[in-house]
C-alpha positions as CSV (number, residue, x, y, z in Angstrom):
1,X,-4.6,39.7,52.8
2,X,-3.8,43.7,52.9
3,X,-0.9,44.9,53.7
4,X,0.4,48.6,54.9
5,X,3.8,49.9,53.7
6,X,5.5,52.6,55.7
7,X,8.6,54.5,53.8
8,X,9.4,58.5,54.3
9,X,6.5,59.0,56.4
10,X,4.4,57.7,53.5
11,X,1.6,54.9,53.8
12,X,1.2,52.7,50.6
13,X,-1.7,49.5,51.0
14,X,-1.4,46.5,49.0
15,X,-3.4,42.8,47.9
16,X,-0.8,40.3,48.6
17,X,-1.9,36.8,46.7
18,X,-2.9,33.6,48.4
19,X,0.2,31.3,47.8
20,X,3.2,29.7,49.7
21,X,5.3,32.6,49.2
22,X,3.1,35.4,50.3
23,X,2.0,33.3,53.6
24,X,6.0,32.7,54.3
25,X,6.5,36.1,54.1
26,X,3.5,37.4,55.9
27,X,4.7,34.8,58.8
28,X,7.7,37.9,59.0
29,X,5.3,40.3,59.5
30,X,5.8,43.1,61.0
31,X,9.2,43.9,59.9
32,X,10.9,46.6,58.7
33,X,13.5,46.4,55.5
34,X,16.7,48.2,54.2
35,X,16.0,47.6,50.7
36,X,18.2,48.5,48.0
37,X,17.2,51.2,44.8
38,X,17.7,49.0,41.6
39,X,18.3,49.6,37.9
40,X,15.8,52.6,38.1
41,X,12.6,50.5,38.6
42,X,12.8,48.5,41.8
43,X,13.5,48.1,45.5
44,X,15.1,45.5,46.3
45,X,15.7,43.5,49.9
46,X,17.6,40.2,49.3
47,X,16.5,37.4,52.0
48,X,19.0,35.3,49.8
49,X,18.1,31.7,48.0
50,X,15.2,30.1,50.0
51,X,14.5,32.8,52.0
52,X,10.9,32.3,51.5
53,X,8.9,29.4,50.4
54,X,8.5,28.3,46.5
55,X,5.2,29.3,44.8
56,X,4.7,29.1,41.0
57,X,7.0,31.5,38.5
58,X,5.2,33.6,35.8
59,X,7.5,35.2,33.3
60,X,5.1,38.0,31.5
61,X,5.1,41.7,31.3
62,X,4.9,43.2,35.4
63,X,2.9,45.8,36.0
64,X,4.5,48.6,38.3
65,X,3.4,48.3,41.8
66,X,3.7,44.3,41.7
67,X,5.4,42.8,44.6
68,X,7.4,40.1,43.6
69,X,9.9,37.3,44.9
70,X,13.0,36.5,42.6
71,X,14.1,33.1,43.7
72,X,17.6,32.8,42.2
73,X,18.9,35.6,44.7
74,X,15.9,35.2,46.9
75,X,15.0,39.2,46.4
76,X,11.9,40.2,47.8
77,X,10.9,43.5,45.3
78,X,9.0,46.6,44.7
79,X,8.5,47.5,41.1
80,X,7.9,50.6,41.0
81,X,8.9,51.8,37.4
82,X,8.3,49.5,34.0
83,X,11.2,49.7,31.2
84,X,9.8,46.0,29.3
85,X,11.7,43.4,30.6
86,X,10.4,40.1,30.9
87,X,11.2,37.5,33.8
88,X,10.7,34.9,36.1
89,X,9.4,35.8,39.2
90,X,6.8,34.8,41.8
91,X,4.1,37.4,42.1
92,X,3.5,37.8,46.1
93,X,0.9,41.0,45.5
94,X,0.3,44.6,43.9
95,X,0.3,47.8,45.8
96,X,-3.1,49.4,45.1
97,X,-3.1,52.8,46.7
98,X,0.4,55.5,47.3
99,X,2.1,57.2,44.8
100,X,5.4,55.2,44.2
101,X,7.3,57.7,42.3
102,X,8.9,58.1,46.1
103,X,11.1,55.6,45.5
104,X,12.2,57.1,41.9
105,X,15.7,58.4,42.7
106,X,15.5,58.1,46.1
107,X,18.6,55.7,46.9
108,X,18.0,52.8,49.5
109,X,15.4,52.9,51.9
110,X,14.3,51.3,55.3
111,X,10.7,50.4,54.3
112,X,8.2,48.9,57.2
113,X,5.7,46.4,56.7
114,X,2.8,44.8,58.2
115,X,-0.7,43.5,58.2
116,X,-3.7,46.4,57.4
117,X,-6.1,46.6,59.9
């Protein structure tokens, strides 16, 4: 499934992965976000503990641009800038095309999503 990303006037596409938690959140689809600027490397919008469905946790190295879901807080992220941390999180997808240094320093940001054509 592709998905476009609307922030700043700026389109961004990305693979989302075939499990529960992608499906749950494509089921919200189209919606748009106010997501939060985090520890300078993510965005942030937190749907809060079960806000999507469970999928199974990897706990490796991301890769900026992933799209995760971080079930404790039930956060639904952007990565968007690597500084080595390892945790658990569900991988829901990986933007492949847009330049996310947008989001560096930018503060919080209403960010649209919904299905590519």
């Amino acid at each position: 499934t592709n998905l476009k990303i609307t922030v700043g006037g700026k389109v961004f596409f990305a693979t989302l992965e075939d499990n529960a938690t992608a499906k749950d959140f494509i089921k919200k689809l189209p919606t748009t976000l106010k997501m939060e600027n985090l520890y300078d490397r993510e965005m942030c919008y937190h749907y809060g503990a079960g806000g999507l469905a469970d999928s199974k946790t990897r706990s490796d190295n991301y890769e900026v641009g992933d799209i995760i879901y971080w079930k404790p807080r039930g956060s639904f992220v952007i990565l968007y800038k690597q500084n080595g941390e390892l945790f658990e999180r569900i991988h829901l997808g990986r933007i492949t095309e847009g330049d996310l240094n947008i989001f560096d320093g930018g503060g919080d940001m209403e960010i649209k999503f919904e299905l590519a054509e």
